[in-house]
N, C-alpha and C positions, 0 to 999 in steps of 0.2 A: 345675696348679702349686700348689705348698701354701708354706704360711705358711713352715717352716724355710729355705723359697729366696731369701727377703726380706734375706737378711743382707749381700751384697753392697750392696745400697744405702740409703747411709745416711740419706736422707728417710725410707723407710717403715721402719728402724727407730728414727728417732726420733719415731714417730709411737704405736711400740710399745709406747716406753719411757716417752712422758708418759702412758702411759695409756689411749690410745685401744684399743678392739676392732676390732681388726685382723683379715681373713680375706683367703686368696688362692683365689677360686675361679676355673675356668675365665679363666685372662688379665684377669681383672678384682681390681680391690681392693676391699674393703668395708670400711665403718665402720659398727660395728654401735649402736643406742643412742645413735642422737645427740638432744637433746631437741628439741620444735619445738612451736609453737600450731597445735591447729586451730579450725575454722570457730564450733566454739563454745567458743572463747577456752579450751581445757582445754590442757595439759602432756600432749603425747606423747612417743613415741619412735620412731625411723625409723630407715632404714640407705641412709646414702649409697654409691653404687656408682659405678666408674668404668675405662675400660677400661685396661690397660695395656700400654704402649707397650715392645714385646721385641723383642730379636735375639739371637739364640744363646744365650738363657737369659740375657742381659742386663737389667736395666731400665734404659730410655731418661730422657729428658725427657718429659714430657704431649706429646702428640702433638695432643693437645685442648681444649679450655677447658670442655668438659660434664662435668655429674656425672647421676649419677639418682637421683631421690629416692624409697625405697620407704615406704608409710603414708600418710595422706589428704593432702588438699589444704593444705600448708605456707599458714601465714595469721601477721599482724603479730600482737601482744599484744591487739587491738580486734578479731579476727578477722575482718579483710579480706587478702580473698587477695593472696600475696606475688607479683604480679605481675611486679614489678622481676625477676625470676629466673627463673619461669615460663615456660618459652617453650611448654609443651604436655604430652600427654599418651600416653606409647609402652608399648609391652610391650618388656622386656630379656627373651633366654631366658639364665638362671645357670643351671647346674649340671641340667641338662637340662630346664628348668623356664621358663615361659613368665611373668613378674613382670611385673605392671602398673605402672608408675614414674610419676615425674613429669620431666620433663624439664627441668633445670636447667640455666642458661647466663647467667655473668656475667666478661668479660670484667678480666682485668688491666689497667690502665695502662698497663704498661708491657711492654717484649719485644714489641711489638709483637701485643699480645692474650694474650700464651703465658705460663702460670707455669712457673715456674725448673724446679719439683719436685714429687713429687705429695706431698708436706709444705704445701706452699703453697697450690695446688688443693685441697685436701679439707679443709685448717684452715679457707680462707676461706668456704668454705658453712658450714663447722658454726658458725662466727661469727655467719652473716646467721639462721641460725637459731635458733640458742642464745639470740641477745639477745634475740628478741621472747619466748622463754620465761624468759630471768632476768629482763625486766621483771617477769613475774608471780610467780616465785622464783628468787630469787638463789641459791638453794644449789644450782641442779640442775645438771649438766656431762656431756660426755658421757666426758670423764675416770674409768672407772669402776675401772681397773685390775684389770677382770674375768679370770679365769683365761680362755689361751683354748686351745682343743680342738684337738688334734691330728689332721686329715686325712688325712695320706700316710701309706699305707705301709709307707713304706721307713723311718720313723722310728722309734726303741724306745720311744719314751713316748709316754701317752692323750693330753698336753696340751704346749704348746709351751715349752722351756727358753728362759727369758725371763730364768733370770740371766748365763748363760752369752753371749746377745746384749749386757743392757746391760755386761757387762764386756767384750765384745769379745774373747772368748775361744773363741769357737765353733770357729775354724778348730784348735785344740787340742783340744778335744773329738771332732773328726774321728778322732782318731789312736785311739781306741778301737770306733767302727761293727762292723768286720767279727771285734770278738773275744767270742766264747762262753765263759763264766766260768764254772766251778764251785767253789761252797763247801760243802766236806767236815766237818761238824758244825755247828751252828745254837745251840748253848749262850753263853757270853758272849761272846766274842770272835768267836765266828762269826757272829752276830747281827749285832752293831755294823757287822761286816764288810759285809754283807749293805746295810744302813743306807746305806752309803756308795758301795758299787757299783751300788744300784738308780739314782743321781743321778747317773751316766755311762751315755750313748748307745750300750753296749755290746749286740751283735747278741743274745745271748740267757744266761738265769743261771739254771746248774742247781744247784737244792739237795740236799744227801745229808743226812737225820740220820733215826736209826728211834727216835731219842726220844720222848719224851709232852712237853710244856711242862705243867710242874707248877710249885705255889705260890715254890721259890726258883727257878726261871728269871724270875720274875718282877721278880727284886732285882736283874737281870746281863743283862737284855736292854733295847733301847727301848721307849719304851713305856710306858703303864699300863692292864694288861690289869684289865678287872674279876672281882669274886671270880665272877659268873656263867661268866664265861670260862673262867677254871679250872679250874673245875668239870668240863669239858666235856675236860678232858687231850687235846687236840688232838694229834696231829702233831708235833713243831717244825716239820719242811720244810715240811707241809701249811700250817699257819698263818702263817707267814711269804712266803709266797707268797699267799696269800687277801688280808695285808694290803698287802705290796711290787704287787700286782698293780694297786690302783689310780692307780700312778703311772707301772711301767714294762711293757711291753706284753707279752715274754717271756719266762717266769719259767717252768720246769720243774719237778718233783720228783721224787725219788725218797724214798721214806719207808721205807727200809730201812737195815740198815749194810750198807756194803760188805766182800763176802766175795770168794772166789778165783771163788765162782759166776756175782759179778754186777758184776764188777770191770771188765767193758768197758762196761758205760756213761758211764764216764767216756772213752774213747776220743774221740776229734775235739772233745775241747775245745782250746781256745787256751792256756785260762791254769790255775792251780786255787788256791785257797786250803784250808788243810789245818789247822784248829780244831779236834782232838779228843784227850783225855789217855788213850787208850788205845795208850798203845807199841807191843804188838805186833801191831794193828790198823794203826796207822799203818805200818808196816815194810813190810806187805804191801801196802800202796797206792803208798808212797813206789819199791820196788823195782817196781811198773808203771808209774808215768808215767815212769819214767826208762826202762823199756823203750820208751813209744809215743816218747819226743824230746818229753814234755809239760814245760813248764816251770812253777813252782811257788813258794810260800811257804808254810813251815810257822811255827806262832805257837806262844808256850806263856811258861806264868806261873810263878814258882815262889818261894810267900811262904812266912814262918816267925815265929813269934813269940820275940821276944827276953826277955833278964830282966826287961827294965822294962815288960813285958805291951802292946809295941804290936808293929808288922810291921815286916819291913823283905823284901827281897827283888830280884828281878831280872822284865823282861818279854824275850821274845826275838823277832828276826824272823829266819828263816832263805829267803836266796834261794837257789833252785836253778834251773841252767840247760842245758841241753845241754852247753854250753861250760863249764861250772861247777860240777863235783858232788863232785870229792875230800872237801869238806869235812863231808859229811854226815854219818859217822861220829862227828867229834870235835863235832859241833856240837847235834846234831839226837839228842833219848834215842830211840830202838829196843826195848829193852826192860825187862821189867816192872820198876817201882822205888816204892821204899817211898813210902806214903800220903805229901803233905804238906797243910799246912792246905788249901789251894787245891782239891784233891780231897774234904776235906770240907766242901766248899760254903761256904767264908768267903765272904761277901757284896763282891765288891771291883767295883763295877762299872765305878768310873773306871779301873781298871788293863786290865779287858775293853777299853773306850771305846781307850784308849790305844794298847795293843798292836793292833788294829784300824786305827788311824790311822795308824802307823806302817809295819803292812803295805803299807794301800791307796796311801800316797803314796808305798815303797819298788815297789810295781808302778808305780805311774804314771812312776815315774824309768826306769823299765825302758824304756819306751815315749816318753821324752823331752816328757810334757805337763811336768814340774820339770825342770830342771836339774840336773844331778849331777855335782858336782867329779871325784870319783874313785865306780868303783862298786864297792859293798860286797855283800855276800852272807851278812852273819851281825852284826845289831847287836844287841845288848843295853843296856838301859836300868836304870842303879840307881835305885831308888826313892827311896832313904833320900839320896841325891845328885843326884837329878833328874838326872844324866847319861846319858847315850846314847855308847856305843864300839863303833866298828867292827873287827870282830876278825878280819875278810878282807876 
């Protein structure tokens, strides 16, 4: 059982959210890094364990009043063993592994010996420990709010989405698991893209760009890459993937442009996102997903300097759906068209940032994580008005 199944009950994750390190291994729970005295009155750290009480994938109430205590012999602030707690000395096998514990057993008041929750159960040992080690420092806790590691699986990230839990939002997160995402350019907007899809529980994310990240992707992606890095003209996909990959577990590439040769790679995706200002590049991608029934957003910026020497211009999100493609033509350029500032590399990164943002939360209304009044398929943003119009 792994840590992301904890979320039905809301003891152990409130146990998650003050702080405590939290693991689910084999039917048991752990609290890792609790502080405690030993025998020669020194400041440790140990991991209290406890079985947990299941049916049907359910967590019960403590079925028990034990914990186990892994690390030496728990002792008061004077290093006299904590016998009051003590009841002996067992091996637990965890995680196919045979731990020597300490056997802990202290009884509630109340309920007739039985804690409410294992919130309850597992605060009040780290209590009877903790104290004899904040007599000797008061700062120490086992509150560490340490990152914690991902286990199963079947999860798309190294490490467990602990914002997603304290907002109580997981079961929304759900609605993304089973969709394979591709993003078709890796420049500003496809970057940021990138950014914000690695931070959904999405089954797997394939990158397309045969760019190099050179010194102005540096100005229009996240990030602060250093001059050594640069040096180094990476990839885009490759290196966006080297860095996305320490957070989400699936991450694909392809480090080429997509031609007529290699245009089924993108087949058996879910979703695609489509970042790149080469029109008739795009034409030729955009007339296959609409052949596989792939559904999509294409993004695009298009600024211009006025007489009084600043910008003004428009950002665009275009959705396209099985159910929804008439508009492609009047919406979406196709082919070749004259330079504007934004092709010669004006630095606008908030506008990348933005039109990225407005992509990812016009997918996620697709899939009903937002709300959406009425659904749009083509919004444009004026700059110079900070407005946003739906224009289908």
């Amino acid at each position: 059982m792994s840590l992301p199944q904890i979320n039905p009950s809301t003891d152990l994750k409130r146990l998650q959210n003050e702080g405590y390190e939290v693991t689910i291994i084999d039917s048991h729970i752990m609290i890792s890094n609790i502080p405690y005295v030993n025998s020669q009155k020194q400041i440790k750290r140990g991991d209290l364990i406890t079985p947990l009480n299941l049916n049907g994938g359910n967590i019960l109430k403590p079925a028990t009043h034990i914990a186990h205590f892994v690390g030496e012999y728990p002792c008061s602030s004077n290093g006299q063993k904590l016998l009051n707690i003590v009841n002996s000395q067992q091996r637990l096998t965890i995680n196919n592994k045979l731990t020597p514990t300490f056997y802990l057993s202290s009884k509630p008041k109340h309920n007739g010996g039985k804690y409410d929750d294992y919130y309850e159960l597992l605060t009040t040992y780290c209590r009877i420990l903790c104290h004899e080690a904040q007599s000797i420092d008061e700062n120490v806790t086992p509150k560490t709010f340490s990152p914690i590691m991902n286990k199963s699986n079947n999860i798309s990230f190294n490490y467990v989405d602990t914002n997603s839990s304290r907002a109580n939002i997981s079961f929304l997160e759900n609605k993304f698991y089973n969709q394979r995402i591709g993003i078709i350019g890796l420049g500003g907007t496809g970057s940021y893209i990138l950014d914000l899809i690695a931070k959904t529980p999405v089954k797997e994310i394939s990158l397309f760009d045969g760019d190099k990240f050179l010194q102005h992707n540096a100005f229009r992606s996240p990030g602060a890459p250093s001059l050594e890095e640069l040096k180094l003209q990476k990839n885009k996909a490759s290196r966006m993937s080297e860095i996305y990959s320490n957070m989400h577990k699936n991450i694909t590439v392809c480090d080429e442009y997509l031609t007529e040769q290699n245009l089924n790679k993108v087949d058996g995706l879910s979703f695609i996102f489509i970042s790149i200002d080469d029109n008739e590049a795009k034409k030729l991608i955009i007339d296959h997903l609409i052949s596989k029934c792939i559904s999509f957003i294409d993004v695009g910026i298009s600024v211009s300097i006025t007489e009084d020497q600043d910008l003004i211009g428009v950002s665009r999100t275009t959705l396209v759906t099985p159910n929804k493609k008439d508009h492609i033509d009047n919406r979406i350029p196709l082919v070749k068209s004259e330079e504007n500032e934004y092709n010669s590399n004006i630095q606008i990164s908030e506008l990348n940032m933005l039109n990225a943002s407005i992509a990812v939360i016009k997918w996620k209304q697709l899939f009903q994580f937002y709300k959406e009044h009425e659904r749009s398929h083509n919004l444009t943003m004026d700059i110079n008005e900070l407005l946003i119009y739906n224009d289908e």
